[in-house]
C-alpha positions as CSV (number, residue, x, y, z in Angstrom):
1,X,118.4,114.4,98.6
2,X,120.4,115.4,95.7
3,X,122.0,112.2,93.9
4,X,123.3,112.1,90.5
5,X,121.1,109.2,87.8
6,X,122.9,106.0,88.2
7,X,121.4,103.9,85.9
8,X,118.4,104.4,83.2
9,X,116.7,101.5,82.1
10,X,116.3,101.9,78.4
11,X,113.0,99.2,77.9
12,X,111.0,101.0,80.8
13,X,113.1,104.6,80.9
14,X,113.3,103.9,84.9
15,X,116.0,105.7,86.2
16,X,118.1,104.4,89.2
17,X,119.3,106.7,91.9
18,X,121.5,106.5,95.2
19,X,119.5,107.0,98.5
20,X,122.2,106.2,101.2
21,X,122.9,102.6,100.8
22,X,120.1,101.9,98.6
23,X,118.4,102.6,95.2
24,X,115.1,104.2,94.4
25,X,113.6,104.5,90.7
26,X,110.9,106.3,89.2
27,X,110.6,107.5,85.3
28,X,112.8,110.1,84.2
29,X,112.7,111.0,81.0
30,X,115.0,112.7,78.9
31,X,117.6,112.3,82.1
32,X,120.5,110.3,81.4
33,X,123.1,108.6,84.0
34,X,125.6,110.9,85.8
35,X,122.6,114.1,85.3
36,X,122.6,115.3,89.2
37,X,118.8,114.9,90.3
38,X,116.9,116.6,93.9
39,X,114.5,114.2,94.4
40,X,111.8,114.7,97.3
41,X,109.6,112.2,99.0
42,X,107.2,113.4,101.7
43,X,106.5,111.8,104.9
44,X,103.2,111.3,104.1
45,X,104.0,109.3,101.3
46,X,106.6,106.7,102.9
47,X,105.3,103.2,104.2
48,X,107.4,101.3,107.0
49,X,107.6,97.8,107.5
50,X,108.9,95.5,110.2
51,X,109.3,92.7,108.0
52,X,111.0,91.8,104.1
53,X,108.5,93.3,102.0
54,X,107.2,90.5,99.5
55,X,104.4,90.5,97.1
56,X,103.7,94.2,96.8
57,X,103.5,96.3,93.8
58,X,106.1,98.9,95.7
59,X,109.4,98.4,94.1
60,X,111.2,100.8,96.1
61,X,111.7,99.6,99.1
62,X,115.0,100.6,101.2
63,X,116.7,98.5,104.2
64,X,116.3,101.1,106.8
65,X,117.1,102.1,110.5
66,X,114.9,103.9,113.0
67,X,116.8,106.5,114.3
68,X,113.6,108.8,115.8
69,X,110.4,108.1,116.8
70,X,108.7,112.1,117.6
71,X,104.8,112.4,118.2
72,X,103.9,115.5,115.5
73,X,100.3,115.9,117.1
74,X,98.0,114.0,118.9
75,X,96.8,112.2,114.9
76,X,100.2,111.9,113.7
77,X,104.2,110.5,114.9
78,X,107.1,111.5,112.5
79,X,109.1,108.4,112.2
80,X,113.0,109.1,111.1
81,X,114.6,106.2,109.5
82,X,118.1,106.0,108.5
83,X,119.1,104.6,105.0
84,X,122.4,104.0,105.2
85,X,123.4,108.1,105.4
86,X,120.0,109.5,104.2
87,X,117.4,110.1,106.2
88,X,113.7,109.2,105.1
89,X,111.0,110.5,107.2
90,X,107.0,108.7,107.7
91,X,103.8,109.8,109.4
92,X,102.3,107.6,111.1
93,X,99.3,107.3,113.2
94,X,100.3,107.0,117.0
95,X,98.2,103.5,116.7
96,X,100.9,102.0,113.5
97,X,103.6,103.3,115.7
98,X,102.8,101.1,118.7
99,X,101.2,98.7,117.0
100,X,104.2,97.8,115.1
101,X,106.3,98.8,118.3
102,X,108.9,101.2,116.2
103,X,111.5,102.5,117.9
104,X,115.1,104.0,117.6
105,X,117.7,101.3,116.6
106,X,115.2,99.2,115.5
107,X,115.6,97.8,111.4
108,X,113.0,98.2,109.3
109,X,112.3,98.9,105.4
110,X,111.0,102.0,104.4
111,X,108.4,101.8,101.0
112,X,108.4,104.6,98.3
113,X,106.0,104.3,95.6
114,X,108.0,105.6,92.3
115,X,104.9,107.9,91.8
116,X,105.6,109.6,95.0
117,X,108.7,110.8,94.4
118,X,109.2,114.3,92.8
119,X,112.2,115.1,90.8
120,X,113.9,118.4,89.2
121,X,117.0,118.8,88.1
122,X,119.6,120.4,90.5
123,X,123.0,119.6,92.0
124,X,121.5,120.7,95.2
125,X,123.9,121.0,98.3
């Protein structure tokens, strides 16, 4: 994803940027609003929930669609979620998948922890 800084927080130096329809932050220091950012997050490192996240430590948290639901191996599903234009991807284990009964069209919220997510400057494409 590259999105320019929308916002940076000048008490905590938390910068805000546009991921689809939401907002992610994460410290970025020296970056200042309108500086074009490529942010990463891996699958590995995204969290899905079937209900309003409340009480968590996890401020990133994005209203979300499933859009794809493909097994990666017989340990692991690729989950694609659509946030209103980006896409954010989680692994899962085939047991959280069915468990939690994901599947395309379904809403959900997908969870980034701010120290997940990898930043470098970049306009990007």
């Amino acid at each position: 994803l590259a999105t320019p800084v929308a916002a940076v927080d000048a008490d905590t130096a938390v910068a805000g940027f546009a991921a689809g329809a939401g907002e992610l932050g994460l410290p970025l220091d020296g970056r200042a609003a309108g500086a074009r950012v490529r942010v990463q997050v891996l699958a590995r490192d995204v969290i899905v929930a079937t209900r309003k996240p409340e009480g968590l430590s996890v401020r990133n948290a994005l209203v979300a669609t499933i859009t794809a639901v493909t097994r990666e191996s017989g340990h692991a599903d690729l989950v694609a979620m659509d946030v209103g234009g980006a896409t954010l991807t989680a692994r899962l284990t085939p047991a959280a998948t069915r468990e939690l009964g994901l599947a395309p069209g379904q809403p959900c919220w997908a969870l980034v922890k701010a120290g997940s997510i990898r930043a470098a400057d970049g306009a990007g494409p």
